[in-house]
C-alpha positions in Angstrom: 74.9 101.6 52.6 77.2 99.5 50.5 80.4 97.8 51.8 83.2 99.8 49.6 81.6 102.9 51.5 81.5 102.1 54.4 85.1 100.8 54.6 86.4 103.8 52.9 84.7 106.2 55.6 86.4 104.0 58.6 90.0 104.0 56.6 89.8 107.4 56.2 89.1 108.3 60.0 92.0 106.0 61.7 94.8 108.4 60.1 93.0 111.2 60.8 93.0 110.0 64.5 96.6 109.3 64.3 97.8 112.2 63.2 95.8 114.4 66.2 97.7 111.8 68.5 101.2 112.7 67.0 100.4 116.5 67.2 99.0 115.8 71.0 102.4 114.1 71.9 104.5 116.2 69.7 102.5 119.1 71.7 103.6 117.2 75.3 107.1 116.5 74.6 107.4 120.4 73.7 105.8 121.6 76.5 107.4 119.0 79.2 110.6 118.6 77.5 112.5 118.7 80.7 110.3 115.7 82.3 110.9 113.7 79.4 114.5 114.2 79.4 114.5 113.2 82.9 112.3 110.4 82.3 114.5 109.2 79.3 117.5 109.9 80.9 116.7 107.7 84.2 115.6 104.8 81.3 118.8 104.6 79.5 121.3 103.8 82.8 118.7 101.3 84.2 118.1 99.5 81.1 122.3 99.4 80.7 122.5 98.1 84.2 120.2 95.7 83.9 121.9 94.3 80.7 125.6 94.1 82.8 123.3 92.0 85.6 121.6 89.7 83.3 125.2 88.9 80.9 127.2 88.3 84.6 124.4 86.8 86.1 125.7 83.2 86.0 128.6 84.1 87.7 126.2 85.5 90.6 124.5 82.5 91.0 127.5 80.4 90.8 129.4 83.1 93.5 126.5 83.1 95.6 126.3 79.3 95.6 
């Protein structure tokens, strides 16, 4: 088998594969939409709170000092 062949075969199955894993997570997030939300909703407020620690951490260390 030549080497342009065989390379066209594998580039061709990669977005084949990627597309089936959009549909299967685009299929997930439709069916478990309320999970997600949850899980998303729980993400934002954490991540937030841990930016307000880490840009008044110095005075923390400096009050607990």
């Amino acid at each position: 088998m030549r080497f342009w062949k065989q390379f066209e075969r594998v580039s061709l199955k990669w977005p084949r594969e990627f597309n089936q894993s959009l549909r299967g997570m685009a299929e997930d997030f439709r069916q478990h939409y309320v999970l997600w939300l949850a899980i998303v909703g729980a993400i934002i407020p954490a991540v937030f709170a841990a930016l307000n620690i880490s840009s008044n951490a110095s005075r923390l260390t400096v009050t607990l000092e």
